[in-house]
C-alpha positions as CSV (number, residue, x, y, z in Angstrom):
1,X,93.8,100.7,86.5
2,X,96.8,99.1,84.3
3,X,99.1,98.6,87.4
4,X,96.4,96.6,89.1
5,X,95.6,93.3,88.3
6,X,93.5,90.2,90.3
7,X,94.3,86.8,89.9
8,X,91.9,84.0,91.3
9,X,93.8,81.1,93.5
10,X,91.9,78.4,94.6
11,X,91.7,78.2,98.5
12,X,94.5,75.2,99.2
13,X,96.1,75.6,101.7
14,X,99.5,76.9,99.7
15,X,97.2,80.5,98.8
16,X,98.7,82.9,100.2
17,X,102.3,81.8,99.0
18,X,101.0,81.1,95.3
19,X,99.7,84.4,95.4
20,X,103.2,85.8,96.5
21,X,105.1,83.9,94.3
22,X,102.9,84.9,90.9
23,X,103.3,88.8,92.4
24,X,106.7,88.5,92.3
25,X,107.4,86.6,89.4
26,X,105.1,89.3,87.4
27,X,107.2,92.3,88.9
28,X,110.9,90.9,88.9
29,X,110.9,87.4,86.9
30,X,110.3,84.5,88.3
31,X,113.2,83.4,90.9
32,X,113.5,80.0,92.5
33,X,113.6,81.6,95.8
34,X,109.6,83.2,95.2
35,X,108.5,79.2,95.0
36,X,106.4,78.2,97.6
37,X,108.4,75.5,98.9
38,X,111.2,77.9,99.7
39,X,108.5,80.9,101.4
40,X,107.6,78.0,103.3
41,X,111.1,77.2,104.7
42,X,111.9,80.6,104.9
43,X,108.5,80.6,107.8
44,X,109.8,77.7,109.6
45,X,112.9,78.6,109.8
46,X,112.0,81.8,111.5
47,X,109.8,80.2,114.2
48,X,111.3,80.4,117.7
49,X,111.0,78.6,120.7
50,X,107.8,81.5,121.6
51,X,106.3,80.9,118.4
52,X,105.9,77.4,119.1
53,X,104.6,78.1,123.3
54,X,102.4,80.4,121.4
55,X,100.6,78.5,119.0
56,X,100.1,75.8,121.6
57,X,98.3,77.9,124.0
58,X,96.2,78.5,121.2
59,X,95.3,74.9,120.0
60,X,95.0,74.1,123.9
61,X,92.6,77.1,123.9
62,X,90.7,75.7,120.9
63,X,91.4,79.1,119.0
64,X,90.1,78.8,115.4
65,X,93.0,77.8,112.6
66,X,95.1,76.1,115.5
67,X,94.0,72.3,114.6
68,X,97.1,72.0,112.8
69,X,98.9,71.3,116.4
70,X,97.3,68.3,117.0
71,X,100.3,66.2,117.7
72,X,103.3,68.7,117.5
73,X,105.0,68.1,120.6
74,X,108.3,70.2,119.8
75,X,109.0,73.1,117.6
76,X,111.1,71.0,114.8
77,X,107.9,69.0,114.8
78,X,106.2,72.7,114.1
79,X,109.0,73.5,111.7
80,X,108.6,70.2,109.5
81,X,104.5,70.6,109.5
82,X,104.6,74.1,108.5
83,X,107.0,72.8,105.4
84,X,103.9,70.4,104.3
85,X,102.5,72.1,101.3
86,X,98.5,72.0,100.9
87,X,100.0,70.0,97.2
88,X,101.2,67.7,98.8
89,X,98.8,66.4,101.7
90,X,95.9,68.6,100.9
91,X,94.2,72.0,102.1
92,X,93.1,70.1,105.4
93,X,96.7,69.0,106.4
94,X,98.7,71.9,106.2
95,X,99.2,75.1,107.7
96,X,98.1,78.2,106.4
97,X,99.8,81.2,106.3
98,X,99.0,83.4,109.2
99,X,99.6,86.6,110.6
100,X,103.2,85.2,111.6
101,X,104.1,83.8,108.2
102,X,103.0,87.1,106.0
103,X,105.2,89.0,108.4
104,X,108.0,87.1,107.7
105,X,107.5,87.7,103.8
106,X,107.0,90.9,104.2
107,X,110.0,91.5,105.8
108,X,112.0,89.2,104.1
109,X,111.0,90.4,100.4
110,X,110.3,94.1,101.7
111,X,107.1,94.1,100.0
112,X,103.9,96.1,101.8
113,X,100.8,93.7,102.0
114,X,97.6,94.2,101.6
115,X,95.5,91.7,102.8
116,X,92.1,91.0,102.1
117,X,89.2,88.9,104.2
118,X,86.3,88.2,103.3
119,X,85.2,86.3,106.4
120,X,84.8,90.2,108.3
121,X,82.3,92.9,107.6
122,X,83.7,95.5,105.1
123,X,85.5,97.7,107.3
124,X,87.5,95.5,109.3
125,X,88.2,93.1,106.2
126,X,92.1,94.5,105.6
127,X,95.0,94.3,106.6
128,X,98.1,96.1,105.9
129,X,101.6,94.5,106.8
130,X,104.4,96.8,106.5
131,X,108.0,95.6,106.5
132,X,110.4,96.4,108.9
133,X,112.9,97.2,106.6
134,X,113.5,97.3,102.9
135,X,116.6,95.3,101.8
136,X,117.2,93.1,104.8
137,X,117.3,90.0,102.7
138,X,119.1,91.4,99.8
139,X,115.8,90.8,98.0
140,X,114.3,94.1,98.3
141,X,111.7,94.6,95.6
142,X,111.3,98.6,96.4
143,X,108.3,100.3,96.9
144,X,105.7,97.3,95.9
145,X,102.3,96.4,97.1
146,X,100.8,92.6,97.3
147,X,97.0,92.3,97.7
């Protein structure tokens, strides 16, 4: 299909917002506000004081993808790790983008997503992630779909 393309990005930690910022780039041009450094402040600046209790209780759990708390004591601390870019201090020391982080997108850019994972077993591999609502960041993109 013409209106469907896949693009290989190396697993580093800044994926999932490469992969966002080439989708958008191809559909509308490439803005300075798609970059990665700016998805990424855009996610910490919408972490809250819950977010933060949250993810703690999970790295105190041990919950897989939570190692990234080591250390974080406050949620600025949060806010300033989750700014790292994989680039910068490599896949290992950064924080990927989670369910939390591809909400925000979402919702910001008003873009449906359609994730794929190919840790799970076929029928439980994807994920959609609707938006809220279309237009809330005066970015909205229409009726587009990210894979």
């Amino acid at each position: 299909d013409e209106k469907v393309s896949i693009d290989y990005i190396e697993a580093c930690g800044d994926c999932f917002y490469l992969a966002i910022e080439s989708a958008l780039s191809e559909i509308c041009g490439w803005q300075p506000y798609y970059a990665v450094a700016t998805q990424r402040q855009l996610v910490a600046s919408q972490m809250s004081e819950e977010t933060f209790q949250l993810y703690s209780l999970l790295h105190d759990q041990q919950a897989e993808g939570f190692g990234f708390m080591k250390g974080v004591e406050t949620l600025e601390q949060l806010r300033r790790r989750v700014l790292l870019r994989g680039k910068q201090v490599g896949a290992h020391r950064c924080v990927w983008a989670d369910g939390f982080a591809m909400e925000v997108i979402a919702n910001h850019f008003g873009v449906l997503l359609l994730i794929m994972d190919e840790r799970f077993h076929e029928s439980s591999m994807f994920t959609r992630i609707v938006p809220r609502r279309h237009g809330e960041s005066g970015h909205d993109l229409g009726d587009n779909s990210m894979v």
